[in-house]
C-alpha positions as CSV (number, residue, x, y, z in Angstrom):
1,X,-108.7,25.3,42.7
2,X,-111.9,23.3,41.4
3,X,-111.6,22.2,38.0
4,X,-114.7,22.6,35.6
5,X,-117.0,19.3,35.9
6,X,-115.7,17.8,32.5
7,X,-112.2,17.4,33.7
8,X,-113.3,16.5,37.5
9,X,-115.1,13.5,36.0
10,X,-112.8,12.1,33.6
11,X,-110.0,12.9,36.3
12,X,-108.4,9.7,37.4
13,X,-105.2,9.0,39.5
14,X,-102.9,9.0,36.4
15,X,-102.0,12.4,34.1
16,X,-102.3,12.8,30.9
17,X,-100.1,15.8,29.5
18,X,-101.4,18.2,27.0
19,X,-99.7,18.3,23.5
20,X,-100.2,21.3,21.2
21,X,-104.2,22.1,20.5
22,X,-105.6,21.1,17.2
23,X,-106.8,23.5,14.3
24,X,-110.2,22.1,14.2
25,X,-112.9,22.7,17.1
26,X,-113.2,19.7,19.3
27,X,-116.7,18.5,21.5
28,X,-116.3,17.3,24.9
29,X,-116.7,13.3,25.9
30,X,-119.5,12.0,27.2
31,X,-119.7,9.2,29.9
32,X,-119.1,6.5,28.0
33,X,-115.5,7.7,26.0
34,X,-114.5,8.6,29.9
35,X,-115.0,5.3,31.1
36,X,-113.5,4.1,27.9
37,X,-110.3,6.2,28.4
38,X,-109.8,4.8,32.0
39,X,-109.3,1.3,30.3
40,X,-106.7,2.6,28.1
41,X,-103.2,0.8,28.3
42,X,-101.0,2.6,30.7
43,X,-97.9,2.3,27.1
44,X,-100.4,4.5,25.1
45,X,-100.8,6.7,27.9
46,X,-96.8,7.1,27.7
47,X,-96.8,7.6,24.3
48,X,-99.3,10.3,24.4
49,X,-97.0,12.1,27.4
50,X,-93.8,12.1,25.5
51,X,-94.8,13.5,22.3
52,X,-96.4,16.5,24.6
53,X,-93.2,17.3,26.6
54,X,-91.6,17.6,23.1
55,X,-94.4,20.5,22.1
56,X,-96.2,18.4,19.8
57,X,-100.1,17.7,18.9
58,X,-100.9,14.2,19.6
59,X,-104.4,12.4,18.7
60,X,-105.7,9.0,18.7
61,X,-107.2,8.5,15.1
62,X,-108.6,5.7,13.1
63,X,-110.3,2.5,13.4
64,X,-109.7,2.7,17.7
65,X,-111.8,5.6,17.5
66,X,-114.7,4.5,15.8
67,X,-114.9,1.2,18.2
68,X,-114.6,3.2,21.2
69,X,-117.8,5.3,19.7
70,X,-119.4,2.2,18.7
71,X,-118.7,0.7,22.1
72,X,-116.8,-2.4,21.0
73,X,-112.9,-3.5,22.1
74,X,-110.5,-2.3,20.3
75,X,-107.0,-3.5,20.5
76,X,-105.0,-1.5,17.9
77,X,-104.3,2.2,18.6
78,X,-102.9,4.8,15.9
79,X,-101.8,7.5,16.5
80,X,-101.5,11.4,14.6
81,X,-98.8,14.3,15.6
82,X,-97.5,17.4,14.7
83,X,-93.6,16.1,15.0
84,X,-92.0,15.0,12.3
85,X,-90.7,10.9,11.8
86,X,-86.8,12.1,12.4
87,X,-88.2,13.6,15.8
88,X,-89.6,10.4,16.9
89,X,-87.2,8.1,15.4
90,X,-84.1,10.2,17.0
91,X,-85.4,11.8,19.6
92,X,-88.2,10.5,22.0
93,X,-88.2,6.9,20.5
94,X,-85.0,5.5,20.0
95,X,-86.4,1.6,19.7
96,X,-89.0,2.3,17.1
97,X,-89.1,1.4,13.5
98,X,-89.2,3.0,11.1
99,X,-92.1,0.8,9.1
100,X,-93.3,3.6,6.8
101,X,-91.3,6.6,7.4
102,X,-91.4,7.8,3.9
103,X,-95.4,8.5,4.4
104,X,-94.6,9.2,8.0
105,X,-95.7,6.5,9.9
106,X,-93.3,5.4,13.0
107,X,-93.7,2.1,14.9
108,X,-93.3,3.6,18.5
109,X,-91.4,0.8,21.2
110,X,-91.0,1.7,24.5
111,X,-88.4,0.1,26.7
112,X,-90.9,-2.1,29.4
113,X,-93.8,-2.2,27.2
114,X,-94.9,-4.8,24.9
115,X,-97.8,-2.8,23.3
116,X,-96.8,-1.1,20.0
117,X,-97.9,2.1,18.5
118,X,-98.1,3.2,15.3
119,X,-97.7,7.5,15.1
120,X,-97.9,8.9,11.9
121,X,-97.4,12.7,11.2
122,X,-100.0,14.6,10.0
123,X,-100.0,15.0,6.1
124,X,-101.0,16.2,2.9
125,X,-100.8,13.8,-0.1
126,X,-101.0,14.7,-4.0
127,X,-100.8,13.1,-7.3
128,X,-101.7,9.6,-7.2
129,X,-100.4,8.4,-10.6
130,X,-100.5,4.8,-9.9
131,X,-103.9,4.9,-8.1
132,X,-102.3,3.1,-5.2
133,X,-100.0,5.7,-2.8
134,X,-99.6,9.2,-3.2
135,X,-97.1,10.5,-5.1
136,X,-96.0,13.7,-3.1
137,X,-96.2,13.4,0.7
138,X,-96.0,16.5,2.4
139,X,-95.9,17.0,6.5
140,X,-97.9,19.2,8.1
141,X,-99.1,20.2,11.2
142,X,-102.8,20.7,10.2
143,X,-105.1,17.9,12.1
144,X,-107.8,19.2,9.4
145,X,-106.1,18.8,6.5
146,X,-105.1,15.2,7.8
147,X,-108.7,14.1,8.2
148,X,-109.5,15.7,5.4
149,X,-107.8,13.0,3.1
150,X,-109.1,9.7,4.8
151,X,-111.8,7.1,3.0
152,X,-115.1,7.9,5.2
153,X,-116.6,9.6,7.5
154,X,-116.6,7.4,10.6
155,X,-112.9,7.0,9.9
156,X,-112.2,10.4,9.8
157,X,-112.1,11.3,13.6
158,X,-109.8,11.8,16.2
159,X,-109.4,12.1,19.6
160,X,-107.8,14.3,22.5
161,X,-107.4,12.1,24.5
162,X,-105.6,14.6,27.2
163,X,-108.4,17.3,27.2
164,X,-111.5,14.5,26.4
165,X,-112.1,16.1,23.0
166,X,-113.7,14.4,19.9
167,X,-112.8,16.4,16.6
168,X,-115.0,15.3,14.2
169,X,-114.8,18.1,11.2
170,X,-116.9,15.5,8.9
171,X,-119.6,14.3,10.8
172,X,-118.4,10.6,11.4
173,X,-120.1,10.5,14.7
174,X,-123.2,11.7,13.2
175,X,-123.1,9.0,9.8
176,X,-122.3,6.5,13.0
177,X,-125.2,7.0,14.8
178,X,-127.0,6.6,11.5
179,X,-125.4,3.8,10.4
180,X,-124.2,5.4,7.1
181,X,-121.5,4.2,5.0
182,X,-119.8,8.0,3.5
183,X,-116.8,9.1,1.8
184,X,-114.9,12.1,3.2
185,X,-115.3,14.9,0.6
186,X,-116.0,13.7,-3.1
187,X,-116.6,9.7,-3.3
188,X,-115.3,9.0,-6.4
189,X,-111.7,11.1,-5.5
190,X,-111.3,9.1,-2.5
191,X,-111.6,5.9,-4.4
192,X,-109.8,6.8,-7.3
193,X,-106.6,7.7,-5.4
194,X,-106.3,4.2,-3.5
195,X,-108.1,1.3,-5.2
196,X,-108.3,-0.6,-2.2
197,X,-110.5,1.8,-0.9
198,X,-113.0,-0.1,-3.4
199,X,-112.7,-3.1,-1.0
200,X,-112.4,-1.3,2.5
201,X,-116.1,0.0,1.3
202,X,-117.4,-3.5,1.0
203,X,-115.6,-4.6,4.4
204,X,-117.4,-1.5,6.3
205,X,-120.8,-2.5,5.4
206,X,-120.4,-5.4,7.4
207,X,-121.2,-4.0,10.7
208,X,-120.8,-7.6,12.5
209,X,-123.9,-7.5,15.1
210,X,-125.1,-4.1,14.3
211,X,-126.0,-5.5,10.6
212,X,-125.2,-4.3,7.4
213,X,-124.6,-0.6,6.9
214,X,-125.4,1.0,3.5
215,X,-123.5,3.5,1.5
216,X,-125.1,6.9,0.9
217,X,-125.9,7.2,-3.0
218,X,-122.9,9.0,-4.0
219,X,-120.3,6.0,-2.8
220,X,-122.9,3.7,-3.9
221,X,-122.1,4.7,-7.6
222,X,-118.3,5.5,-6.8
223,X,-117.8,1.8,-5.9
224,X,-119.6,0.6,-9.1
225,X,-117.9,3.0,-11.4
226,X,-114.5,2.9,-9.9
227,X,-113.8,-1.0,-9.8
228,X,-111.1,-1.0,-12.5
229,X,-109.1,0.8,-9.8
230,X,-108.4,-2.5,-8.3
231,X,-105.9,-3.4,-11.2
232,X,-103.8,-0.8,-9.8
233,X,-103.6,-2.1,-6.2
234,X,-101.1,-5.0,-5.2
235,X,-102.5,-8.5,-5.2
236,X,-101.5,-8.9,-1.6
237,X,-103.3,-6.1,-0.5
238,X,-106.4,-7.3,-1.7
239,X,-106.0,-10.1,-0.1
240,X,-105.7,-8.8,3.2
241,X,-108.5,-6.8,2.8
242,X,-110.8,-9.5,1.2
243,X,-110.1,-11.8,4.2
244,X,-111.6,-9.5,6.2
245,X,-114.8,-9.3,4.4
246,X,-114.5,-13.3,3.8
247,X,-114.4,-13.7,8.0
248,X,-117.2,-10.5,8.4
249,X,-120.4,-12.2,10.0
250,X,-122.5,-10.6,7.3
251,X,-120.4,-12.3,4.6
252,X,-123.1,-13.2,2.7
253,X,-124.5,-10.0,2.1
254,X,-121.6,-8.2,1.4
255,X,-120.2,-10.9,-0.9
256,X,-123.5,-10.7,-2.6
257,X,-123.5,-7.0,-3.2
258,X,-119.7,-7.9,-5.0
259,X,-121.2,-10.0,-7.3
260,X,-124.2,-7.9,-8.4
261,X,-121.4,-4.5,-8.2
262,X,-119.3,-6.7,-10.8
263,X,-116.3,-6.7,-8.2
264,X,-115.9,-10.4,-7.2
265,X,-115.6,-10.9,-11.0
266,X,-112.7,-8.2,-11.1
267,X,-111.1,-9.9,-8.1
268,X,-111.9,-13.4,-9.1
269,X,-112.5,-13.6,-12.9
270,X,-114.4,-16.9,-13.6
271,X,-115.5,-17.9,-10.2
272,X,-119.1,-17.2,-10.2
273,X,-120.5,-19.4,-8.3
274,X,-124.1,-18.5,-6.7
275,X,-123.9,-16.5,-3.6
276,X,-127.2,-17.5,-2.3
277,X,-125.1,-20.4,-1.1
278,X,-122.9,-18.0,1.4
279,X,-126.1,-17.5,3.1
280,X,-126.5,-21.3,4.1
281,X,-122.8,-21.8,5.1
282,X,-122.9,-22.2,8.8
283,X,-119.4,-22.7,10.3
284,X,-117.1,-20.9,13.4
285,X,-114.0,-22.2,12.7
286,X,-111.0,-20.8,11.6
287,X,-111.4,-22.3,8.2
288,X,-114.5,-20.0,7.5
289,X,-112.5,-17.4,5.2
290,X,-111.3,-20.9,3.1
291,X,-114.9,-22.3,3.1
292,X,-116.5,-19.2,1.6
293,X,-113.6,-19.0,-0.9
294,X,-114.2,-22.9,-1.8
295,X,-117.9,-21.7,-2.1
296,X,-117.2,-19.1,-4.7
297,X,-115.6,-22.0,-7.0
298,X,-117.7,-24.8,-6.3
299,X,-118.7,-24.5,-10.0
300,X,-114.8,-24.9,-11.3
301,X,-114.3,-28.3,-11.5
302,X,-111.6,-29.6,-9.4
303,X,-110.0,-31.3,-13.0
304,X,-109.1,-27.6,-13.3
305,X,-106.9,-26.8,-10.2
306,X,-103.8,-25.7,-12.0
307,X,-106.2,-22.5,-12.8
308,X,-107.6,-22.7,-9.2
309,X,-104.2,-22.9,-7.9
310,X,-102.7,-20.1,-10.3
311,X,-105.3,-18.2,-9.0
312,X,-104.7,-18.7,-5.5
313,X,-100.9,-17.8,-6.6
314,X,-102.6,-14.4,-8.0
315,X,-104.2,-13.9,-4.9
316,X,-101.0,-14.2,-3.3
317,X,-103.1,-16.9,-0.3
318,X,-100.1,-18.3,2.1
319,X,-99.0,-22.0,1.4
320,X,-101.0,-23.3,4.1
321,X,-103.9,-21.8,2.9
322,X,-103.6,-22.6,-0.4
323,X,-103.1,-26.1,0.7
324,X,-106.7,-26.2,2.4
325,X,-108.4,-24.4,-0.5
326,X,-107.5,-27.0,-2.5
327,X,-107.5,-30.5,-0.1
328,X,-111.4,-28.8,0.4
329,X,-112.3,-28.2,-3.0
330,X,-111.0,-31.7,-4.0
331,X,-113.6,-33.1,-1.6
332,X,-116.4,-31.4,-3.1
333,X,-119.3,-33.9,-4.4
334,X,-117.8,-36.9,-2.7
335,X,-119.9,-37.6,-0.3
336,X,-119.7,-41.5,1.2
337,X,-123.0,-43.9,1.4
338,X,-124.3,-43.2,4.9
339,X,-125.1,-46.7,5.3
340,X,-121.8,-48.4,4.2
341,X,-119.9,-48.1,7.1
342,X,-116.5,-49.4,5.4
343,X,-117.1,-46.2,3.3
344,X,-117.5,-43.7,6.1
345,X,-114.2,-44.9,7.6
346,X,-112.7,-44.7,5.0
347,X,-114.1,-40.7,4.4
348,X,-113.4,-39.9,8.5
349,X,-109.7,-41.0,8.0
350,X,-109.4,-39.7,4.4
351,X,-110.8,-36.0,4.4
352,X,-109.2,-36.2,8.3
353,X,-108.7,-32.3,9.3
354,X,-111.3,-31.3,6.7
355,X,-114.3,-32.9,7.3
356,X,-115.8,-30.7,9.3
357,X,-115.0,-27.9,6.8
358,X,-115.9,-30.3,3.9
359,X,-119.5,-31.6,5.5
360,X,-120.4,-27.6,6.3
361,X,-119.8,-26.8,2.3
362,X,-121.5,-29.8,1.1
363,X,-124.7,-28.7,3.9
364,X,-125.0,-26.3,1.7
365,X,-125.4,-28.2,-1.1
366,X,-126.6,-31.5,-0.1
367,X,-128.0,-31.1,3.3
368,X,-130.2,-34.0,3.5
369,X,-127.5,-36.1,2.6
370,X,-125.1,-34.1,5.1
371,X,-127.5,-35.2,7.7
372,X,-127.9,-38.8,7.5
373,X,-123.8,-38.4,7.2
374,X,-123.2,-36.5,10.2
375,X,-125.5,-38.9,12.1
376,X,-123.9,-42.1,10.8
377,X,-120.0,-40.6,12.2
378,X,-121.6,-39.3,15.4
379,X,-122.6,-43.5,15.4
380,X,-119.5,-44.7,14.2
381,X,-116.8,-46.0,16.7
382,X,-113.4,-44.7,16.8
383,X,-110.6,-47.3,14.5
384,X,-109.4,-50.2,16.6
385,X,-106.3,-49.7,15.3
386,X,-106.1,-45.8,15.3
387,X,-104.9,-43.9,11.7
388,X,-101.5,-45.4,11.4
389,X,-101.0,-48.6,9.5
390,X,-100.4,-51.8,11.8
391,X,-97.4,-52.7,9.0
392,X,-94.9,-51.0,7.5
393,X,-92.8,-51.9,4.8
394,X,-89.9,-53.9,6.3
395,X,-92.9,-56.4,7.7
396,X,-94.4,-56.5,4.3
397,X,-91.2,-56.9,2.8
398,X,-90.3,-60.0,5.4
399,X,-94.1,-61.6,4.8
400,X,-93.8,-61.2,0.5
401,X,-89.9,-61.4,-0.4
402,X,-91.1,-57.8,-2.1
403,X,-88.0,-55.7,-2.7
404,X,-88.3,-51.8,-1.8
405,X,-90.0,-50.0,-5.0
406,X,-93.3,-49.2,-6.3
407,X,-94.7,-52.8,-6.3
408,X,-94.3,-52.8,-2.4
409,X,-95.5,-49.4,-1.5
410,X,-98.7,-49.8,-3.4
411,X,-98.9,-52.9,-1.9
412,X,-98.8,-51.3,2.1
413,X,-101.2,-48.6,0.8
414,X,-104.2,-51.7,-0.1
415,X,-103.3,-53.4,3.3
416,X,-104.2,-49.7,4.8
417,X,-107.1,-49.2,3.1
418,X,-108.6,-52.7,3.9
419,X,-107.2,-52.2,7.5
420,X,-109.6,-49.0,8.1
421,X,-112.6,-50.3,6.1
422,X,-112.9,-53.6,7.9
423,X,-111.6,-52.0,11.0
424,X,-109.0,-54.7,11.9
425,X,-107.1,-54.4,15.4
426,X,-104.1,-56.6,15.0
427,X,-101.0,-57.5,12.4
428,X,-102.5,-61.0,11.9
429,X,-105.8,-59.7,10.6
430,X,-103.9,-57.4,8.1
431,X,-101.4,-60.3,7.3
432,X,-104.2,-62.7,5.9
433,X,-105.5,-60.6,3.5
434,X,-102.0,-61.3,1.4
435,X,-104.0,-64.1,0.4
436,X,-106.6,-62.5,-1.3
437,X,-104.1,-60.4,-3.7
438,X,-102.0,-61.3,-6.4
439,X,-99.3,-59.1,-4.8
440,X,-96.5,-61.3,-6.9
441,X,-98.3,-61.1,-10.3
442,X,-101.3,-58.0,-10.5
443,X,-101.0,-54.9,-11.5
444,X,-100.2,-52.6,-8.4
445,X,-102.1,-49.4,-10.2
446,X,-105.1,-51.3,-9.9
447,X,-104.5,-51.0,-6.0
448,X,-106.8,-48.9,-4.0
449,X,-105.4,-46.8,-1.4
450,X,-106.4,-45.2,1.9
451,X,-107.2,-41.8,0.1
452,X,-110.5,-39.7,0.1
453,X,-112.2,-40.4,-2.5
């Protein structure tokens, strides 16, 4: 028997089984989606077999999709059924969990795999009081109807990945190939039944190497009109999702766009820094999400961090993040003389991991200045001593007769500080400059320490 040339071309040595066929007409793959498929992981490819020996429909949907369309890697895959959650949990997947069963959404295990899968059934979803999650969820078996209540267009297509078939009953591939930003049905009832939706608009514009995408007209007004929604969403979901569009490489833009729509002020109320600046920020590091945040408040003076810091609470940032926000925004505007050299050892030890996220930031507002600074440390030999202090307390203690207490460490944090800014090697050199302080008699908050600035 010869099969028909679709299927003898995307044919390859492994089978994928058929599930049950969706409700909504279906166009064939082209070249690239076959080549795509034959890169698949050989887990999903199980997934996709199982649910179909247990009668169901079974399509890859989401954000996979529209990278594989796009031609970019993708490493997340979702999938949509017919079965129900029980089904999956109880039946075909025994080590799944069940992460969101209530709105349907299993996360498949399979015993020898590592990948993970999340399947969702396919839905309906009604009456979203709180503007955040539905308030009836209803299981269906109507691939339509289950595309038919997702944010936009080029997220709003799935894929049989069995018989090579792109359903597309909204035109996603079409607003894809022309670069248009759309809402599936009526804008401003997508975004008024899950505020975040706001924000996942912003984060699609950003297009990362294909540029910035723009909304049609109708989600352009939605996403001006509709803002308030974001009162209703959970602060750490906003946060998740306004990482993302910190870490987009069109940041700038989009972050622009927030300010002039009136949404970074909803987000971050009194943090209106210019956003011309995001455009001059140039950094790869991880740290670029905290940078661009730090930007955004470089007009709060640091004197104010417990509102920085409640903020940052609000915003629900991790203690490690929240850490570097602030160590970065305390640097800002202390900037060491390029030509005292005491001083720029004394800013390379002090600002330590967050110099080069501190000199990026201040590039954009100082870069002459960041210049000569950058070429001064490139010059700038590493400490004799490295960044520990030659002495510690017991020796101080044995060289002064200082009891343990205040007086003392004060005292070990000066002998520091003159240690890097003269750039002494040994414990003699460190010794000698006991007697140059009234360590016995002074005051020890008049003491420098090693700190930045």
């Amino acid at each position: 028997m010869t099969l028909p040339p679709r299927r003898r071309r995307g044919m390859t040595s492994k089978v994928w089984l058929e599930g049950a066929l969706a409700d909504v007409p279906g166009e064939p793959f082209g070249d690239s989606l076959i080549k795509w498929k034959m890169g698949l992981p050989e887990a999903l490819r199980e997934v996709v077999n199982r649910i179909a020996t247990a009668g169901g429909g079974i399509w890859l949907v989401g954000g996979s999709v529209r990278e594989a369309i796009l031609g970019r890697k993708q490493n997340d895959y979702d999938l949509a059924t017919t079965l129900h959650p029980d089904t999956l949990l109880n039946e075909i997947f025994p080590n799944s969990l069940p992460t969101g069963v209530q709105f349907g959404t299993v996360t498949v295990r399979i015993e020898g795999y590592k990948e993970m899968f999340e399947v969702t059934t396919l839905r309906t979803e009604s009456e979203y009081g709180d503007g955040r999650r539905p308030d009836i969820v209803d299981f269906g078996t109507s691939l339509e109807i289950d595309l038919s209540r997702r944010d936009f267009t080029m997220n709003a297509i799935a894929v049989d990945l069995s018989r090579e078939l792109i359903h597309d009953p909204f035109n996603g591939m079409s607003d894809l190939v022309t670069q248009n930003l759309k809402a599936v049905g009526t804008a401003k009832q997508r975004l008024g039944e899950d505020g975040l939706r706001i924000l996942r608009g912003y984060r699609f514009m950003d297009q990362g190497e294909l540029g910035i995408w723009e909304p049609d007209i109708e989600l352009e007004n939605a996403l001006r009109k509709q803002h308030k929604m974001l009162e209703k969403v959970a602060n750490e979901r906003i946060w998740v999702e306004f990482s993302k569009i910190l870490r987009g490489v069109n940041a700038a833009f989009v972050l622009e766009r927030m300010r002039s729509d009136g949404i970074l002020s909803q987000i971050l109320p009194g943090w209106d820094a210019d956003t011309a600046l995001q455009h001059i920020l140039e950094i790869s590091s991880e740290d670029v999400a905290i940078c661009r945040l730090v930007l955004l408040a470089v007009e709060v003076p640091h004197t104010r961090w417990r509102i920085l810091e409640h903020d940052l609470r609000t915003l629900t940032l991790s203690n490690q993040n929240r850490k570097r926000f602030m160590n970065i925004h305390r640097l800002i505007g202390h900037l060491p003389n390029p030509n005292d050299e005491a001083e720029l050892r004394r800013y390379r030890m002090g600002s330590g991991e967050y110099l080069d996220s501190h000199l990026a930031i201040e590039a954009t507002l100082q870069p002459d200045m960041c210049e000569l600074i950058k070429t001064a440390l490139a010059k700038l030999p590493a400490l004799r001593a490295g960044d520990k202090p030659l002495l510690n307390g017991h020796a101080i203690a044995a060289a002064t007769g200082l009891p343990m207490g205040r007086r003392l460490g004060k005292l070990k944090e000066w002998l520091f500080r003159m240690q890097i800014e003269s750039n002494l090697a040994d414990t003699t050199s460190v010794l000698t400059l006991l007697d140059v302080i009234d360590w016995a008699g002074g005051d020890p908050e008049l003491w420098p320490g090693p700190e930045w600035p």
